[in-house]
TORKELO-648877 format. One line per 8 residues: number of its first residue (from 1); their letters; for each residue x, y, z of C-alpha. Coordinates in Angstrom, 2 decimals. Example, Ala and Ser with C-alpha at 12.3 -4.5 7.8 and 13.67 -1.06 7.14 Angstrom:
<pts>
1) as) 12.30/-4.50/7.80 ~ 13.67/-1.06/7.14
</pts>
This chain:
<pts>
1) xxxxxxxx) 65.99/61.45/74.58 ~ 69.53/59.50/74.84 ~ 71.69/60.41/71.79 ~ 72.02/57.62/68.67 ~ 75.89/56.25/69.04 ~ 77.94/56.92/66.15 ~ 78.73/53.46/64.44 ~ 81.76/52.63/62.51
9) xxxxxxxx) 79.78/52.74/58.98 ~ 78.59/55.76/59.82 ~ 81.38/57.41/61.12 ~ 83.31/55.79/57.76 ~ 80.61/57.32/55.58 ~ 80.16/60.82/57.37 ~ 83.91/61.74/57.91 ~ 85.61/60.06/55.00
17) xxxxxxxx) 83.49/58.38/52.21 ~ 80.55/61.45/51.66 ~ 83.15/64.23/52.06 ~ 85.43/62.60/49.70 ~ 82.61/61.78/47.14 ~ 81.89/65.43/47.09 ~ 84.78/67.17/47.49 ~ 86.97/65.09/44.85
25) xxxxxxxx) 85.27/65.95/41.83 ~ 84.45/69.63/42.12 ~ 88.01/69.81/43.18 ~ 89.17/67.95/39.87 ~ 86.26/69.93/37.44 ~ 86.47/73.68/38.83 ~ 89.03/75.83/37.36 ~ 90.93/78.31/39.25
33) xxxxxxxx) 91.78/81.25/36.78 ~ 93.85/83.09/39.64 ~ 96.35/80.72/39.85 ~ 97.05/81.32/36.26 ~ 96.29/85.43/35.77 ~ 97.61/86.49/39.22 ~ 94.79/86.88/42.16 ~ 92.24/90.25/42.08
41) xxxxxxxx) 90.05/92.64/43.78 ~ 89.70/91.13/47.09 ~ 91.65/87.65/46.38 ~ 94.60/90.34/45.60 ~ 94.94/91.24/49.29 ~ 94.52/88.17/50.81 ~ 97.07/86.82/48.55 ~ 99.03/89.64/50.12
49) xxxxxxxx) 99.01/89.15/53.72 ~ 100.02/85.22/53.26 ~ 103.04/86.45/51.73 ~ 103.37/89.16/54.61 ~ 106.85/90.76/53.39 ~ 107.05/89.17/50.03 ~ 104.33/91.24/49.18 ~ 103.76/95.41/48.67
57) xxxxxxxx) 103.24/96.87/52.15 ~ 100.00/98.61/51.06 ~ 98.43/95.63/50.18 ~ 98.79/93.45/53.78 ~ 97.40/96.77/55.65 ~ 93.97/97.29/52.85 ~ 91.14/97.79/55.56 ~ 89.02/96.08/56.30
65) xxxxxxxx) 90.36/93.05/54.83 ~ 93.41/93.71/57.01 ~ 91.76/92.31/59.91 ~ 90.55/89.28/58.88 ~ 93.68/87.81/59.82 ~ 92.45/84.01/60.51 ~ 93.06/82.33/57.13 ~ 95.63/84.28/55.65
73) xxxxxxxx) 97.85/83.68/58.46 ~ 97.40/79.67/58.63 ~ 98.16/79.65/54.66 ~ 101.43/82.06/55.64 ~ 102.93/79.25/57.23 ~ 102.88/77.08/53.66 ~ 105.75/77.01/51.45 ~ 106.16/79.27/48.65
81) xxxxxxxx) 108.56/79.03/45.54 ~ 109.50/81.31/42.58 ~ 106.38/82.23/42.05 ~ 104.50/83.58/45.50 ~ 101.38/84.90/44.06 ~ 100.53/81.56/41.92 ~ 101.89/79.94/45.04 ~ 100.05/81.64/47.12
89) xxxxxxxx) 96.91/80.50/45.77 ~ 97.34/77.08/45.54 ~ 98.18/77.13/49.03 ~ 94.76/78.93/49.57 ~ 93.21/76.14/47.53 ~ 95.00/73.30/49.93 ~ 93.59/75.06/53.35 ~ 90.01/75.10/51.33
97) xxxxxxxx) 90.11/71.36/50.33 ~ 90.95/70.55/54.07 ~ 88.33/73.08/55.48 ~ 85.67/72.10/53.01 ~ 85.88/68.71/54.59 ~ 85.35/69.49/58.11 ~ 82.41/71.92/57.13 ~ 80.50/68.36/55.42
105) xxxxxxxx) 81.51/66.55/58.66 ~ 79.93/69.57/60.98 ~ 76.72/69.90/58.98 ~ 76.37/66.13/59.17 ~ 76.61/66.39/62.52 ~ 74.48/69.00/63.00 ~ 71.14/67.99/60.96 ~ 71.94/64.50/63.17
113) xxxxxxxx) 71.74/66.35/66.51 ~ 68.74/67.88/65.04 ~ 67.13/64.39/64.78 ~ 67.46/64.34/61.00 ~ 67.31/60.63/59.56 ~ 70.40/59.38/57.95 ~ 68.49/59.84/54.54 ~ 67.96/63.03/55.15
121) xxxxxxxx) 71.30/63.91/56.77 ~ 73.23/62.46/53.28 ~ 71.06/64.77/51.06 ~ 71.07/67.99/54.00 ~ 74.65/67.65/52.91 ~ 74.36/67.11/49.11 ~ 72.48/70.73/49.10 ~ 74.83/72.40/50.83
129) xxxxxxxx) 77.30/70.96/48.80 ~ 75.46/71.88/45.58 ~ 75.39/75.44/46.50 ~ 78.07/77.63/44.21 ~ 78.96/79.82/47.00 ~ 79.50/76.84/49.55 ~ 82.36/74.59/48.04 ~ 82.95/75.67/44.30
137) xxxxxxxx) 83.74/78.88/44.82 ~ 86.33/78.42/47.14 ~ 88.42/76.24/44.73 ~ 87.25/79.05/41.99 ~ 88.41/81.45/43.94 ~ 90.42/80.20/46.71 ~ 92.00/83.38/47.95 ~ 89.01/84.46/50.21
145) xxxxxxxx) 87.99/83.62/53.90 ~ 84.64/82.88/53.52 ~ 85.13/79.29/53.19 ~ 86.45/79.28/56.73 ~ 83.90/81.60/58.19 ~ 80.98/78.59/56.90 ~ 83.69/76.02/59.18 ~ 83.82/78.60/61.76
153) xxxxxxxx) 79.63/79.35/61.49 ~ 78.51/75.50/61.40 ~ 81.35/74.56/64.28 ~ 79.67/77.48/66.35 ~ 75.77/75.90/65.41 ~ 76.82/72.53/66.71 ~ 78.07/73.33/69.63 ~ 75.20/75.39/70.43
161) xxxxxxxx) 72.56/72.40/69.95 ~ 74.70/70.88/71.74 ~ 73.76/72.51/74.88 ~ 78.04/73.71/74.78 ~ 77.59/77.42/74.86 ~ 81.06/77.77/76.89 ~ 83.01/76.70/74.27 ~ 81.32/78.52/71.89
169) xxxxxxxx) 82.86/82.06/73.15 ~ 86.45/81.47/71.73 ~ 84.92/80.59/68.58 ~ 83.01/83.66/68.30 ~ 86.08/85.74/69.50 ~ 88.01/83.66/66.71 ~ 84.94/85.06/64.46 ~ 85.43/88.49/64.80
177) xxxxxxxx) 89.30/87.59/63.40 ~ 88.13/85.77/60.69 ~ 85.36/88.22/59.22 ~ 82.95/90.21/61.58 ~ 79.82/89.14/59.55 ~ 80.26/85.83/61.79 ~ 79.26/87.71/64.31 ~ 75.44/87.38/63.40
185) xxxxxxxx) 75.02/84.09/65.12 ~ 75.56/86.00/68.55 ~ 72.02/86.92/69.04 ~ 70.96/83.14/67.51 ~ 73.22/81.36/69.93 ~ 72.35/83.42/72.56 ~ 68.72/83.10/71.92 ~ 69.43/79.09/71.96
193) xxxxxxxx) 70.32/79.29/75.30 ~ 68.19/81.15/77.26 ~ 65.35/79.49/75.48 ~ 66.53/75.79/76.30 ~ 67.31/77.09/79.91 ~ 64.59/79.23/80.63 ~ 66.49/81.13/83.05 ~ 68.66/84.43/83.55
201) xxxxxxxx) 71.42/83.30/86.66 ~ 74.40/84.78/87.44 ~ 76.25/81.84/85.13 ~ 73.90/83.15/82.05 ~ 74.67/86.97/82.62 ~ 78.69/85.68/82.66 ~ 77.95/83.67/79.62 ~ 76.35/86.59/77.65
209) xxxxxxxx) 79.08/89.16/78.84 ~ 81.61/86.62/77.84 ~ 79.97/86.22/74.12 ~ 79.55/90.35/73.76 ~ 83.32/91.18/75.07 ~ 85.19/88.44/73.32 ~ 84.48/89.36/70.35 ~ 84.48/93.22/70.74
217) xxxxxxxx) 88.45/92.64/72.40 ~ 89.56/90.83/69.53 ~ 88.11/93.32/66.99 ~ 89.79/96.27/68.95 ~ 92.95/94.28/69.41 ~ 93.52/93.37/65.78 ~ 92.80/96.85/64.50 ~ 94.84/98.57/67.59
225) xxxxxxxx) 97.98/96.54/65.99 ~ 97.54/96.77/62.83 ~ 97.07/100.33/61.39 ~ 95.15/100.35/58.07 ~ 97.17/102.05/55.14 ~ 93.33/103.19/53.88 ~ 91.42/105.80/54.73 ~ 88.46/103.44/55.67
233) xxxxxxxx) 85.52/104.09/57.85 ~ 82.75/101.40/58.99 ~ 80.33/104.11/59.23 ~ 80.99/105.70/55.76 ~ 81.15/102.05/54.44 ~ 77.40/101.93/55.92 ~ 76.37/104.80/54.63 ~ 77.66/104.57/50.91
241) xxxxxxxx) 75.24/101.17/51.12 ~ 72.59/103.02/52.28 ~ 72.42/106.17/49.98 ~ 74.13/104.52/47.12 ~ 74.00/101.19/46.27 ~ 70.14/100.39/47.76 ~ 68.94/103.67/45.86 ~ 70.27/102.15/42.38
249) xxxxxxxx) 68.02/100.89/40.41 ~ 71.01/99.00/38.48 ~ 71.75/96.93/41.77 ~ 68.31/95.40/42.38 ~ 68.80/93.12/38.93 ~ 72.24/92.14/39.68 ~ 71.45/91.24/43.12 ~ 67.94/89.14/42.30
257) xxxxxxxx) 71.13/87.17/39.72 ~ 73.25/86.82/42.09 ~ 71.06/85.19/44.89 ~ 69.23/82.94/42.55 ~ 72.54/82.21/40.87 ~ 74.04/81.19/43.82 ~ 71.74/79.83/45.81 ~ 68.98/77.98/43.39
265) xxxxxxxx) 65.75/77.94/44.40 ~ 66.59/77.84/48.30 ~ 65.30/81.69/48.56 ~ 61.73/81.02/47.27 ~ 61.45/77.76/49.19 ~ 62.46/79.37/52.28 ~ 59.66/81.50/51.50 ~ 56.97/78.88/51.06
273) xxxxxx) 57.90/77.51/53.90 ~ 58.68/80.56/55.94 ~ 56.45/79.50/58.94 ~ 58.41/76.17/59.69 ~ 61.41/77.52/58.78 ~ 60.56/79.93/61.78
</pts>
């Protein structure tokens, strides 16, 4: 089937008008309390490696949020004043605002190359947007990467229907910088591919080497050179999950809040609909 051309309205409405529409007002209504009290927990090490030597020492080498190097080193290249921490974050709020915007463009894109109708694609966007997790809480809490993983995640998804699997291997290498959960769509993309080609050559073994040693090089390179000042082990991480939070009966209830808090009614929909979701 030969692919719809992009028109000017469209492109107008897509890239500028839709993203603005959205992204203006939860920018302008959400409030950003660590710009105010000083950044925490997590936020508070972020924060850290941005300001790289402005900042204590023990705080830019915390693993493993030492190695998720992607966003906090594009917001180290902003300008900060008298104030680094509170600067910090509002530079963290600037990279979100821009990043936001290219996520609404990409998942545009993507329900379109899914054969979506333009309907469908405004309001595909308009959920994602009203998610908490998706936009609000990264000008809530902009001192986090997940904002840029979604970028990085949806960039990756729309390449792959695409049919561009090559140029989806830096992105996943980039991934595994930004925060290794990314690394989940490995299997999906991969899955994509041999599906839609229906074949296992020479160029497909390459591909699937490429998309399994990428990633694993930059995850060994970034935590060869830099050292965590933590005693921190994946496995124990793991295993504290496994024998200590699951067991709880405490976490169940705060979890169930948390989804449903977050995410609306998504999770039961996705279960009434689990078979064409599949």
């Amino acid at each position: 089937m030969p692919r719809e051309t992009v028109t000017p309205r469209e492109f107008l409405l897509a890239g500028i008008a839709l993203p603005l529409a959205i992204l203006i007002p939860i920018w302008l209504t959400t409030w950003t309390p660590a710009s105010e009290t000083g950044p925490r927990s997590d936020q508070l090490l972020y924060a850290a490696m941005a300001l790289r030597d402005l900042a204590p020492p023990h705080l830019t080498a915390t693993a493993p949020w030492c190695w998720r190097i992607v966003t906090p080193l594009q917001v180290s290249f902003l300008p900060v004043g008298a104030e680094p921490f509170r600067d910090v974050i509002a530079n963290f709020k600037l990279l979100a605002f821009a990043s936001n915007w290219l996520s609404l463009v990409l998942l545009y894109a993507l329900l379109r190359r899914l054969g979506a109708a333009p309907a469908a694609r405004v309001f595909g966007v308009l959920a994602y947007a009203g998610i908490h997790w998706t936009l609000k809480f990264s000008f809530r809490a902009p001192a986090y990467v997940d904002f840029q993983m979604q970028t990085l995640m949806l960039a990756i998804l729309t390449l792959t229907l695409a049919r561009r699997y090559w140029a989806t291997l830096p992105l996943l290498a980039l991934a595994a910088l930004q925060k290794e959960t990314a690394l989940i769509l490995i299997p999906a993309v991969a899955l994509h591919r041999f599906v839609t080609r229906r074949t296992f050559a020479a160029a497909d073994a390459l591909w699937l080497a490429g998309a399994l040693l990428l990633p694993a090089a930059a995850l060994l390179g970034v935590r060869t050179a830099i050292p965590p000042a933590n005693d921190y082990s994946a496995t124990q991480a793991v295993r504290w999950v496994l024998t200590q939070q699951l067991p709880d009966p405490d976490f169940w209830p705060r979890f169930l809040v948390a989804v449903f808090s977050g995410l609306g009614i998504l999770p039961l929909l996705l279960v009434w609909r689990w078979r064409s979701g599949a």
